[in-house]
C-alpha positions as CSV (number, residue, x, y, z in Angstrom):
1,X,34.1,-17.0,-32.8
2,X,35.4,-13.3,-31.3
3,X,34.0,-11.6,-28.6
4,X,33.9,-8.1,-28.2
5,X,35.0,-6.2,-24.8
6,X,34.7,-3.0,-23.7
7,X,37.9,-1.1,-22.8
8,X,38.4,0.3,-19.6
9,X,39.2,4.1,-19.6
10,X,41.8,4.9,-17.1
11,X,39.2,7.0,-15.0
12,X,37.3,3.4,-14.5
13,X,40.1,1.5,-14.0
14,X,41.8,3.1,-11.5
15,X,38.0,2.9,-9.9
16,X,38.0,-0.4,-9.9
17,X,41.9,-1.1,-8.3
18,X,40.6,1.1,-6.2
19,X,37.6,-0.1,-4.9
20,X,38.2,-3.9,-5.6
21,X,40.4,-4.6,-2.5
22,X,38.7,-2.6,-0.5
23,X,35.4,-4.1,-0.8
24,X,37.2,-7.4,-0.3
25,X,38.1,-6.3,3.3
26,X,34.0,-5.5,4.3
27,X,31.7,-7.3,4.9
28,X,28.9,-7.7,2.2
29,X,26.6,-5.0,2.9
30,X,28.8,-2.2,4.2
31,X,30.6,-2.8,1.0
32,X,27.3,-2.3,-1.4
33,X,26.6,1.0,0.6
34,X,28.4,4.4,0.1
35,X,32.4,4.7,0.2
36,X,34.3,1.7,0.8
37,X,37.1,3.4,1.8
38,X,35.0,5.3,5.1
39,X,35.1,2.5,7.4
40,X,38.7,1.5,6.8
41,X,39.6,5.4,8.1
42,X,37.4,5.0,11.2
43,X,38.5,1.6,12.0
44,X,43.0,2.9,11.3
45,X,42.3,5.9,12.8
46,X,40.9,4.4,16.1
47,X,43.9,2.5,16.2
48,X,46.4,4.6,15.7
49,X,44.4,7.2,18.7
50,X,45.2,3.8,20.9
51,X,48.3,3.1,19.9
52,X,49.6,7.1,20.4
53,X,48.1,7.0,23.9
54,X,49.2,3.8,24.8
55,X,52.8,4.8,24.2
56,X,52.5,8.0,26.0
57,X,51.2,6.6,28.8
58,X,53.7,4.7,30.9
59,X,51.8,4.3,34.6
60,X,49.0,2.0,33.4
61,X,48.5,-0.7,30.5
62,X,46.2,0.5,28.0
63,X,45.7,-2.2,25.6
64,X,42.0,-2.9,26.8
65,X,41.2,0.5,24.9
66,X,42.0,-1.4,21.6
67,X,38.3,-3.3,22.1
68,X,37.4,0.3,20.5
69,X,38.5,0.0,17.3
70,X,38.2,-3.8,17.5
71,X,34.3,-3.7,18.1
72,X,34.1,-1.1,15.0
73,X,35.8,-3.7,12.8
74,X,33.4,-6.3,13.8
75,X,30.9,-3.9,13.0
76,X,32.0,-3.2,9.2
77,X,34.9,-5.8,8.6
78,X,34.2,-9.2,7.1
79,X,35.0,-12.3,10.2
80,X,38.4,-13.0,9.1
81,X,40.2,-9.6,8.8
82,X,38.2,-8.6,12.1
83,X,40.7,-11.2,13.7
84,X,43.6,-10.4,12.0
85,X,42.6,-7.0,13.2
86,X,43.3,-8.7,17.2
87,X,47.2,-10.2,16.5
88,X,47.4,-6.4,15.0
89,X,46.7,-4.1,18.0
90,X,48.1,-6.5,20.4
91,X,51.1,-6.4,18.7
92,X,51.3,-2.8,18.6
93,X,50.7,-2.6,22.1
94,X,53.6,-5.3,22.7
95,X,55.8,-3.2,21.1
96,X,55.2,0.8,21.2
97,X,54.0,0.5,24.7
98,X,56.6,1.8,27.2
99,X,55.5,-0.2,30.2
100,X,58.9,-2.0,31.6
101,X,57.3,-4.9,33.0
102,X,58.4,-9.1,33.8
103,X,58.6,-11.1,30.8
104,X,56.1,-13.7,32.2
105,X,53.8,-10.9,32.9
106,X,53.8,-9.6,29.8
107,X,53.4,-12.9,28.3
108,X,50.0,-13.3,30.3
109,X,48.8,-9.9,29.4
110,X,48.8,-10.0,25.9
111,X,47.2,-13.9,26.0
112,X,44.7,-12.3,28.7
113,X,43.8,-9.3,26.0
114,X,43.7,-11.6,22.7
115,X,41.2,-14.0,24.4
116,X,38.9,-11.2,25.8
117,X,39.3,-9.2,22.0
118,X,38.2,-12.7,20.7
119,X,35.1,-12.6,22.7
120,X,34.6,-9.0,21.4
121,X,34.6,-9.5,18.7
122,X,33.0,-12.9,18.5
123,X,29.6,-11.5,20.4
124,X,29.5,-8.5,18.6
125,X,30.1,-11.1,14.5
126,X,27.3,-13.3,16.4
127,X,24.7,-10.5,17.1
128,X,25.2,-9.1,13.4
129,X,24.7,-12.3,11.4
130,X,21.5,-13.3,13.9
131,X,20.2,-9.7,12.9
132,X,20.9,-9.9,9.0
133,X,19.6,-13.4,9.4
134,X,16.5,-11.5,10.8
135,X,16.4,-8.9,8.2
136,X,16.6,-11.8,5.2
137,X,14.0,-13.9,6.9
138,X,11.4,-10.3,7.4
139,X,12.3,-9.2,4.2
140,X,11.1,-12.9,2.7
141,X,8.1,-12.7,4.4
142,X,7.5,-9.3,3.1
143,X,7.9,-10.3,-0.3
144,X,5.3,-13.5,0.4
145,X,3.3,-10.9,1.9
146,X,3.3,-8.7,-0.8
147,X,2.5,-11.6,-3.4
148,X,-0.5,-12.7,-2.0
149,X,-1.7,-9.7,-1.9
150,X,-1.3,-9.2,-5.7
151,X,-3.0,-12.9,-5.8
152,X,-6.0,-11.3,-3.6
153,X,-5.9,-8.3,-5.8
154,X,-6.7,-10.3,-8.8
155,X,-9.0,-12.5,-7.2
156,X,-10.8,-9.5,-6.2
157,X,-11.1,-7.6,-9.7
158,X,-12.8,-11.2,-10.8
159,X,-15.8,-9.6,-8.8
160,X,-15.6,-6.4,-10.6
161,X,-17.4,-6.0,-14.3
162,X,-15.3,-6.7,-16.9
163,X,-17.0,-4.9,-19.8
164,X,-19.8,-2.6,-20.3
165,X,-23.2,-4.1,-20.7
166,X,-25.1,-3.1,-23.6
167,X,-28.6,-2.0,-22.4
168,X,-29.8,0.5,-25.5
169,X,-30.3,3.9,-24.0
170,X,-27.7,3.9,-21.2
171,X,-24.2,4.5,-21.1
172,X,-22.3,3.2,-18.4
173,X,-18.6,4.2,-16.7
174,X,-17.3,2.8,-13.9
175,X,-14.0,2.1,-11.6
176,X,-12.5,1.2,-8.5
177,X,-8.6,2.2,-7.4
178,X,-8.0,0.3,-3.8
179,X,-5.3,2.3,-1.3
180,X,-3.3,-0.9,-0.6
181,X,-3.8,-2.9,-3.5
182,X,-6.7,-4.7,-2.1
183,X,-9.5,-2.9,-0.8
184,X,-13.4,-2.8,0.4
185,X,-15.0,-1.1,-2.5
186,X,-17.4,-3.0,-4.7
187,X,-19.0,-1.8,-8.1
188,X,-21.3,-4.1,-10.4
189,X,-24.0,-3.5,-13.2
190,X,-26.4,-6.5,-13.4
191,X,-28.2,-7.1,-16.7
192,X,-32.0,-8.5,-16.3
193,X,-33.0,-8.3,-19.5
194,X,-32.7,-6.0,-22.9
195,X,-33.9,-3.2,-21.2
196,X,-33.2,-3.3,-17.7
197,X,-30.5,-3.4,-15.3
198,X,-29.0,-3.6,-12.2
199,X,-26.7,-1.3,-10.8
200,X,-24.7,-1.8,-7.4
201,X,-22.1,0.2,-4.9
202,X,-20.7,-0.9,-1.9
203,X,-17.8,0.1,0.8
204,X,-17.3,-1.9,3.2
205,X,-15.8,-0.4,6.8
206,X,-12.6,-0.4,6.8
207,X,-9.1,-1.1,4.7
208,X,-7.0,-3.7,3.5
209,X,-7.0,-7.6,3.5
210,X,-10.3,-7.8,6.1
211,X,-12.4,-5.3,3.8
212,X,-11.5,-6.8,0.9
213,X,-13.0,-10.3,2.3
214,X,-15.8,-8.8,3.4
215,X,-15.8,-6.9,0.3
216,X,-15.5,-10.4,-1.6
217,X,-18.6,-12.1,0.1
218,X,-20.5,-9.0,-0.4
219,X,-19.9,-9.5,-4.3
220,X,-20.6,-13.2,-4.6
221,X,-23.6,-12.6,-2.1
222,X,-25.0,-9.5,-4.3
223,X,-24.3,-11.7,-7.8
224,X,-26.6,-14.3,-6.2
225,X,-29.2,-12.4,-5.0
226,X,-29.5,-10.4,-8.1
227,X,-30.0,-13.9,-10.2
228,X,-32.7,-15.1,-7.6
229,X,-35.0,-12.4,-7.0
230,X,-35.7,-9.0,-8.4
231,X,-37.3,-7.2,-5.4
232,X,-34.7,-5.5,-4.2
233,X,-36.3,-5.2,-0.5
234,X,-36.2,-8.6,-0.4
235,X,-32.8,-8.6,-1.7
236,X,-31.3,-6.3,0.8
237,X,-32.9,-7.9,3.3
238,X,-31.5,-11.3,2.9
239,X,-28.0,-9.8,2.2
240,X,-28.3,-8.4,5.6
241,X,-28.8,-11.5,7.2
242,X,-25.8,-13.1,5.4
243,X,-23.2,-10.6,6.0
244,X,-24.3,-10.0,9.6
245,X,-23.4,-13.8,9.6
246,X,-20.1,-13.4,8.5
247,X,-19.1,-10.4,10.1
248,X,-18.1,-8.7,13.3
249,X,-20.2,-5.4,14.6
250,X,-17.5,-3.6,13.7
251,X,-17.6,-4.3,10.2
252,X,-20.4,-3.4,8.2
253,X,-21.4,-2.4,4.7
254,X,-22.9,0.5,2.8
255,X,-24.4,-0.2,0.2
256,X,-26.6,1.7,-2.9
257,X,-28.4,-0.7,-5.3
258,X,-30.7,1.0,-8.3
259,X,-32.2,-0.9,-10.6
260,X,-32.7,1.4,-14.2
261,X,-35.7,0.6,-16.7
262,X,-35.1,1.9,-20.1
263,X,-38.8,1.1,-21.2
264,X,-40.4,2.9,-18.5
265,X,-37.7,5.6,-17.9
266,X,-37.4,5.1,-13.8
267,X,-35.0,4.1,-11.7
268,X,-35.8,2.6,-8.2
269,X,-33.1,2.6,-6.2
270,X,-32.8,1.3,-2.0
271,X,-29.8,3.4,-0.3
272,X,-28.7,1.4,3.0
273,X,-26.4,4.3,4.6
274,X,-24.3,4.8,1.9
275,X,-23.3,8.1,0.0
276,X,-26.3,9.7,-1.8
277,X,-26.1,9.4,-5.2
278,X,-26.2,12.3,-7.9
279,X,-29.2,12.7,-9.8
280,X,-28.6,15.2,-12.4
281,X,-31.0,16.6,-14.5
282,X,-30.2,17.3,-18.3
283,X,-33.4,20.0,-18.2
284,X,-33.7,21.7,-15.3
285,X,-29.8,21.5,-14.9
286,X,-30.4,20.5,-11.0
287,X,-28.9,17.8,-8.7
288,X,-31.2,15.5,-6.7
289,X,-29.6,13.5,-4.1
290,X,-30.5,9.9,-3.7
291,X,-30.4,9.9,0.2
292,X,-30.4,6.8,2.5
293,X,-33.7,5.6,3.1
294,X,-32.3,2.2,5.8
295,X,-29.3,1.2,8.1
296,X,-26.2,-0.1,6.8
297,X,-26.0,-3.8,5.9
298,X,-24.8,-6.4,9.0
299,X,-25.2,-3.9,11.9
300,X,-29.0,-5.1,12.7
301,X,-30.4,-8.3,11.9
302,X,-33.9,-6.7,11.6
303,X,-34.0,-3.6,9.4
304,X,-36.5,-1.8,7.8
305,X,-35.9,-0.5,4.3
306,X,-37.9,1.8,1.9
307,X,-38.3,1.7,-2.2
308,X,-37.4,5.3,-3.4
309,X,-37.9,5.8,-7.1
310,X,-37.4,8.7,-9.6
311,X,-38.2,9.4,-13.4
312,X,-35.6,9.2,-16.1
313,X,-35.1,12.2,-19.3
314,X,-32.6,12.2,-22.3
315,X,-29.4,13.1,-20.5
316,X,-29.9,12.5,-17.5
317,X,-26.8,11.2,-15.3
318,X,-27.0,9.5,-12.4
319,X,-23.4,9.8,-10.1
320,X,-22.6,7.0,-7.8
321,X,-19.6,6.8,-5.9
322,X,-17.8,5.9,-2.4
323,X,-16.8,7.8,0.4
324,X,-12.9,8.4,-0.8
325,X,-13.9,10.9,-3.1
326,X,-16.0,13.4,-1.0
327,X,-13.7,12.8,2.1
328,X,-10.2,13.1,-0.1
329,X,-8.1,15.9,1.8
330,X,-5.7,18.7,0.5
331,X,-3.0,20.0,3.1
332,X,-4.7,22.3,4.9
333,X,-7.2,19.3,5.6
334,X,-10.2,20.2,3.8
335,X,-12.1,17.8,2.4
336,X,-13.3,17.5,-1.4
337,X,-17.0,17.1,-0.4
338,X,-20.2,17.4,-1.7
339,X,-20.4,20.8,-3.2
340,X,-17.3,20.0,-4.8
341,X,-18.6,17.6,-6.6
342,X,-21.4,18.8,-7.5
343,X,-19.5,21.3,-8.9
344,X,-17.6,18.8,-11.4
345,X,-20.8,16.9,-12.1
346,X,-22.8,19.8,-13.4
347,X,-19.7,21.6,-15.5
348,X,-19.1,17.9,-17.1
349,X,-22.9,17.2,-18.1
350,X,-22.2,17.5,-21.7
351,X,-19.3,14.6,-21.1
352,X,-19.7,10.9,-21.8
353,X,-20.3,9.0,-19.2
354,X,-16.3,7.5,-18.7
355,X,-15.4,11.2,-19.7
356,X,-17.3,12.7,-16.6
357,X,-16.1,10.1,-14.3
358,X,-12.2,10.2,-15.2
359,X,-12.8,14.1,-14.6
360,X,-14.2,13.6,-11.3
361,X,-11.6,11.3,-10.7
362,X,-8.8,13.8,-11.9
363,X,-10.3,16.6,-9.9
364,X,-10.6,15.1,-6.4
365,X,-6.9,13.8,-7.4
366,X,-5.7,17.2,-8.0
367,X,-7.3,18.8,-4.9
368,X,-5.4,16.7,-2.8
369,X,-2.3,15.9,-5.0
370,X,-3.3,12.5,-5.5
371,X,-2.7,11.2,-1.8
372,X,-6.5,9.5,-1.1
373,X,-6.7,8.3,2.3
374,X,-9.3,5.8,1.1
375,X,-10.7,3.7,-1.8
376,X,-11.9,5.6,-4.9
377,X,-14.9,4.2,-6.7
378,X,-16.7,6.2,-9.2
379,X,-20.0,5.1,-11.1
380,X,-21.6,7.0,-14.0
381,X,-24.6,6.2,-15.8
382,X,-26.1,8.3,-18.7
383,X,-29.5,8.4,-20.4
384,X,-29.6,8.7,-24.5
385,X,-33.0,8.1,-24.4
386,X,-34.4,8.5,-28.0
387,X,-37.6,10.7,-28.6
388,X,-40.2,7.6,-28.2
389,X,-42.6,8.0,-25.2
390,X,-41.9,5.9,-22.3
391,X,-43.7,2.9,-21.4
392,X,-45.8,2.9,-18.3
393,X,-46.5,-0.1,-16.2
């Protein structure tokens, strides 16, 4: 069997015999970062400074100036030629230095500088492996960190639709992009039966890890109530109660729950302090907003809400979405807002529904150059009602 090896040009080469035994003399992370050769000049260059004005000075020993150039070897040197780097300057001292002095005495001052350029350069080797023993132990926390966050950010998205329901007449869009991989947004539609479904949207104060447990319970609390009981009001209310259990006063949730009737062309909706949703009108070409008719959910454990309901056409869109569109911000710290929007909803009525919502998506994106300071959910639903008359109750 033959193997195959790339030559070495002679540019490369004399790269490598140049950079091999260099890197050998630093320690393992000076060596990986920028010029090898850099700290080898500071650290001969100190030296040699010492070692000219030792010799030119004859009145007084100067060979505790060599800690200098000793502590910036500790610093980039690996342990061993930091050392060497002691025997070095105190024999340069011993033997360019001037000073006519006793035998003995000379004796005891070069043992009295070694020992104290030992414990240099001992504290200073000490203090740099306790700090990269730091650094490896943050930086494997981070990395734990980071994981479970990816495990919670898949976890969450189990609480997010996973396909489009198919209720005839109504086309439905929908997505949610969290600002640190987690968030407290929350989007679901709800099928009740062939014709009728449930659609929900929810922020939850705050970002991160704690909204996207609060945003969590709120899911599994909302996919509960929606199987046990229809009436909404009653819905809400309960839902109130639990999350008011589970939460702080400081966190709270807004939430908009509709529920859409294909039959009998109305949507009844109950808006607890959340964004109004867009109501646009294929025929008239106007915008209704579905304003907040109670408090937000877990602030009060008594709250009061009201049943708003509006009629349904062909092509009618309804617009939900969360606070991190409207309140996105360019540079000069404007915000996108309502009219904005607005704006994109009515020149995008003749869009499908995942059409219009990726270009509302793209335009608060573009206004402030894709830098949201919050979670982005976005929620479009639209009527292709066919020319039958509605059902009334």
């Amino acid at each position: 069997m033959s193997t195959t090896t790339r030559p070495l040009t002679p540019a490369k080469l004399g790269d490598f015999r140049e950079r091999a035994p260099l890197q050998s003399l630093l320690r393992k992370d000076v060596a990986s970062n920028g010029p090898a050769w850099l700290p080898l000049v500071l650290v001969l260059g100190a030296i040699s400074a010492v070692g000219y004005a030792d010799h030119l000075v004859v009145s007084i020993s100067l060979v505790y100036l060599y800690i200098l150039p000793l502590a910036v070897g500790a610093i980039f040197l690996r342990k061993g030629v930091s050392y060497s780097l002691i025997v070095i300057c105190i024999l340069l001292h011993d033997s360019y230095s001037q000073r006519t002095i006793h035998p003995a005495l000379r004796i005891f001052d070069n043992l009295s500088a070694m020992l104290c350029f030992a414990f240099v350069v001992y504290f200073i080797q000490r203090y740099i492996e306790q700090r990269e023993a730091l650094a490896k132990t943050v930086q494997q926390q981070r990395d734990d960190l980071l994981q479970d966050v990816k495990l919670a950010a898949q976890v969450q998205r189990l609480f997010l639709p996973s396909r489009k329901p198919a209720i005839d007449g109504l086309e439905i869009a929908g997505m949610m992009l969290p600002l640190r991989g987690v968030g407290g947004d929350y989007y679901d539609y709800i099928p009740i039966n062939a014709h009728t479904i449930q659609v929900v949207i929810a922020d939850v104060a705050g970002k991160g890890v704690p909204a996207a447990l609060l945003m969590s319970a709120t899911a599994a609390a909302m996919r509960l109530e929606a199987n046990r009981d229809r009436n909404m009001l009653e819905q809400v209310e309960r839902l109130n109660t639990e999350i008011g259990a589970v939460s702080d006063p400081e966190r709270y949730v807004t939430l908009l729950v509709a529920e859409i009737d294909t039959h009998k062309r109305m949507i009844h909706y109950v808006n607890c302090g959340h964004n109004p949703a867009l109501l646009f009108r294929a025929k008239t070409g106007t915008l209704t907003r579905m304003d907040s008719s109670c408090p937000h959910i877990g602030l009060s454990p008594e709250e009061t809400c009201e049943l708003a309901s509006a009629d349904l056409m062909a092509g009618d869109m309804v617009v939900f979405y969360t606070d991190g569109v409207t309140e996105a911000e360019n540079r000069l710290g404007e915000e996108f807002g309502m009219e904005r929007l607005s704006a994109t909803v009515r020149r995008g009525s003749s869009l499908s529904a995942e059409d219009l919502m990726i270009d509302i998506y793209n335009s608060a994106a573009d206004f402030c150059g894709d830098d949201f300071s919050d979670d982005v959910t976005i929620l479009v639903v639209k009527c292709h009602f066919d020319g039958s008359p509605s059902v009334t109750a």
